[in-house]
C-alpha positions in Angstrom: -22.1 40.2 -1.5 -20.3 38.7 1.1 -18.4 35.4 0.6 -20.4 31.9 2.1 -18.5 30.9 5.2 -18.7 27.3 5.1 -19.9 25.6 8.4 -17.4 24.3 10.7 -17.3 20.3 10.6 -19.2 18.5 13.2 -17.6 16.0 15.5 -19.5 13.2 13.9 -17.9 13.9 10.7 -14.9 12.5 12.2 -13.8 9.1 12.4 -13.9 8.1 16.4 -10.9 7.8 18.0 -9.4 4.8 20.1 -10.4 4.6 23.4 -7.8 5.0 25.2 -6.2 2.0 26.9 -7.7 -0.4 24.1 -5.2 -2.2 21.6 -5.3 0.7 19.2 -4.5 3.5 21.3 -1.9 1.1 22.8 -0.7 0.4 18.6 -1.0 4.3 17.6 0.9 5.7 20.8 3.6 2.7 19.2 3.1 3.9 15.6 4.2 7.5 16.7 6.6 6.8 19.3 8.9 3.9 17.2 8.1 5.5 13.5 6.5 9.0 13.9 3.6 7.8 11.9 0.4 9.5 12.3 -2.7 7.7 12.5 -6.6 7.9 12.7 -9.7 6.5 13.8 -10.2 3.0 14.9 -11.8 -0.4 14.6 -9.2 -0.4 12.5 -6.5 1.7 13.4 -5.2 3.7 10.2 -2.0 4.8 9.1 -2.1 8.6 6.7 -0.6 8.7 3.9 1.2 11.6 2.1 3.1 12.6 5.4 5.7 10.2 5.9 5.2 7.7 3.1 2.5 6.7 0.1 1.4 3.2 -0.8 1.7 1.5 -4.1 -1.4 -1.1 -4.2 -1.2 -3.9 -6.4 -2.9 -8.0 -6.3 -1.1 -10.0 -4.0 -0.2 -12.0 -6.5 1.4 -9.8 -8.8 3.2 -8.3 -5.0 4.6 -11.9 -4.0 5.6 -12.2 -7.4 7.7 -9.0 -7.1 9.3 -10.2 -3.5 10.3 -12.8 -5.3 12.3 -10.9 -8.5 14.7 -9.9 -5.6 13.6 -5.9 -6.3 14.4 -3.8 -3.1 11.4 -2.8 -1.4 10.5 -0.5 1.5 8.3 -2.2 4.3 5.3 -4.3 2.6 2.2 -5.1 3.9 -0.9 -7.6 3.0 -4.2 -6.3 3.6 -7.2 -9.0 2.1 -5.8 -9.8 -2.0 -4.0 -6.6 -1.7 -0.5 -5.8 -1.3 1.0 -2.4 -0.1 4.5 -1.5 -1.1 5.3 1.9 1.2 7.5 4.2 -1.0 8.5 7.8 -0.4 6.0 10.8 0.6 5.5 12.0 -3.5 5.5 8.6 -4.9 1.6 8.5 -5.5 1.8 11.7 -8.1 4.8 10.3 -9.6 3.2 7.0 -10.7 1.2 7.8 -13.6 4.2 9.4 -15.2 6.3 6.4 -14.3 3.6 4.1 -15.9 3.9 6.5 -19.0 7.4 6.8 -19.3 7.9 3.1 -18.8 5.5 2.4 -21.9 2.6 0.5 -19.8 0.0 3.9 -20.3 -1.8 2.5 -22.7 -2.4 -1.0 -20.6 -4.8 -1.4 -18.2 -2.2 -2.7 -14.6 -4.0 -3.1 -11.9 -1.5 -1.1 -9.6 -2.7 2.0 -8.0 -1.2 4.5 -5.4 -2.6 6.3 -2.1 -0.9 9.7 -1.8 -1.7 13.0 0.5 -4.8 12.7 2.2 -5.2 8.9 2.0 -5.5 6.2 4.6 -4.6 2.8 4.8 -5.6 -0.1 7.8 -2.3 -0.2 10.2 -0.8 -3.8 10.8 -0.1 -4.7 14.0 3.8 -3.9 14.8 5.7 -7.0 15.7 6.8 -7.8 19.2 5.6 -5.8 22.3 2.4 -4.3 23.7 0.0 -3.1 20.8 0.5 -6.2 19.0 -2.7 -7.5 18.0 -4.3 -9.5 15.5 -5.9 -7.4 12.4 -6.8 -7.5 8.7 -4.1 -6.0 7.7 -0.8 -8.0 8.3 3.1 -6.9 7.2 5.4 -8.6 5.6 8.2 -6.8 5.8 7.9 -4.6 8.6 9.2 -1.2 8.9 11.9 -1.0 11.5 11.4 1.3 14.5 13.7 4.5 14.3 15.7 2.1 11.8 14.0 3.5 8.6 14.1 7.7 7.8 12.0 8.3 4.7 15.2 8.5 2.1 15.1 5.0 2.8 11.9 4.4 0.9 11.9 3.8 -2.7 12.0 6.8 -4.6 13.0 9.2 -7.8 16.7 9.8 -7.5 16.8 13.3 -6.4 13.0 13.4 -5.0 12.5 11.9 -1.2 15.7 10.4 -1.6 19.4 10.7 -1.0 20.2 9.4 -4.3 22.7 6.6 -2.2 21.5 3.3 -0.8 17.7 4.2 -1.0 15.6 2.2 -3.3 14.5 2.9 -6.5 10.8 3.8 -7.6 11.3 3.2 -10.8 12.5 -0.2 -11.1 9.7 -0.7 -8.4 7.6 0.5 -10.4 8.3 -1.4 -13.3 8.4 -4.9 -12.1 5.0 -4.0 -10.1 3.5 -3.2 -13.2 5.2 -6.0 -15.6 3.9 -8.9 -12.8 0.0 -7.3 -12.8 0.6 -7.6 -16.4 1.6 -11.2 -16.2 -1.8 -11.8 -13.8 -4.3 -10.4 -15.9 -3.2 -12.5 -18.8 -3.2 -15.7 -16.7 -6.6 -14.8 -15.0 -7.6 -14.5 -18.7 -6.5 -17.2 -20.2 -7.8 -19.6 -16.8 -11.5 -18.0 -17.3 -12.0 -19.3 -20.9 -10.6 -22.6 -20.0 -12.8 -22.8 -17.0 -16.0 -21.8 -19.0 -15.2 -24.3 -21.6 -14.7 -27.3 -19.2 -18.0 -26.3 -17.6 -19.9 -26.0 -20.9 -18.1 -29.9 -21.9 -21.0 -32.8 -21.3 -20.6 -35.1 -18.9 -19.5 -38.4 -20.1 -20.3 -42.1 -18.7 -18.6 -45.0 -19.0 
């Protein structure tokens, strides 16, 4: 019996493209020129993932928290209560390991990854035609032709040049340690809030 050919994909399985001359044409002709990020799609405008770079996902919380420890970072974005710490093409299928090996398995961090095949909103880039307001903002930008990919945070020896890049796994670690620290406040505030409500109103 012969084999099932699937059917080729219609063009309305596809996300539509940016019209071109609107703001996100004008940001994804930036994205590939300055970076050599692909993109896809529009209204928004979307960065893939996998090629050039993954995304650790976190609360933005727990994210500011980690800007402020001083850990290096690659370029960070802000997209709703969600922060996105770009690290190196790999990194996604290296975090659960990572969590493992650093002992925070068995808890339940709300940090997450986008790897191959993924897609994330694209910021507006900063300064220049393309720039546009968005739901997706960054925080530490990535710098055009500034920024090759062993740059990124990532395993010595895997995506990076094992010199001045950062590392994943101290990344990695603090990410994980400061969603640690923000479910337990979030628990402990969500008793105290219930009991306050529950309390009786008292007149003088």
């Amino acid at each position: 019996m012969a084999p099932t050919v699937p059917q080729p994909r219609s063009s309305s399985d596809s996300p539509p493209e940016a019209a071109p001359g609107s703001a996100d044409a004008v940001l994804a002709r930036r994205y590939e020129q300055e970076l050599g990020w692909a993109t896809a799609g529009c209204a928004p405008l979307r960065l893939l993932t996998g090629l050039r770079f993954d995304v650790l996902e976190l609360p933005a919380e727990a994210g500011h928290a980690v800007l402020r420890r001083g850990v290096r970072t690659g370029p960070v974005l802000l997209s709703g209560a969600r922060m996105g710490l770009l690290v190196a093409a790999g990194g996604a299928d290296e975090l659960p390991g990572l969590l493992d090996w650093l002992e925070w398995g068995p808890v339940a961090v709300d940090l997450t990854a986008v790897g191959a095949g993924g897609r994330i909103t694209a910021p507006p880039l900063p300064g220049g035609p393309g720039d546009s307001t968005g739901a997706a903002v960054w925080l530490r930008p990535p710098e055009p032709r500034r920024l090759p990919e062993s740059a990124l945070p990532a395993l010595a020896g895997f995506g990076s040049s094992g010199g001045d890049a950062p590392d994943l796994v101290r990344l990695v670690d603090a990410a994980a340690t400061e969603c640690h620290r923000v479910r337990l406040v979030r628990a402990r505030v969500g008793p105290l809030t219930r009991g306050a409500a529950d309390q009786p109103l008292a007149f003088s």
